[in-house]
Phi, psi and omega in degrees: 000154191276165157218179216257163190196131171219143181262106169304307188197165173103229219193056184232172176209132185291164182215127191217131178257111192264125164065253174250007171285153167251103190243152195224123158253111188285133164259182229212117218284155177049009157246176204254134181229131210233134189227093216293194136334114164082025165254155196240145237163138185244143098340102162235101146298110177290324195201174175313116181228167207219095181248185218201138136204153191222140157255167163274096184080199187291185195265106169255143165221165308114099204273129198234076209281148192133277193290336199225018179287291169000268170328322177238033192286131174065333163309165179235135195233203137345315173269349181259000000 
């Protein structure tokens, strides 16, 4: 299911792994950034930030062990 992200407040940017690319999408207070189904992807909070997320239908994850440490090296995330 895609899932849907809007930045309330703060500062973050979604990281999405396109083929063999590493692309940093900066999200934009009130707009909506769609991240579709099977693209594997991170949440990085620059700062405190207040984000809204929703998917279409349930809640799937996929563990991508690896792909995103550069980013999250020293965070505390969902998993840790």
């Amino acid at each position: 299911m895609d899932q849907f992200t809007v930045l309330l407040g703060g500062s973050a940017m979604v990281v999405k792994k396109i083929g063999s690319e590493i692309v940093e999408y900066p999200l934009h207070e009130n707009e909506v950034h769609i991240t579709p189904k099977g693209v594997p992807h991170v949440l990085i909070a620059l700062e405190n930030s207040i984000l809204y997320e929703w998917w279409q239908g349930p809640y799937e994850a996929e563990d991508c062990p690896g792909v995103f440490d550069e980013y999250t090296k020293g965070l505390v995330g969902p998993r840790d």
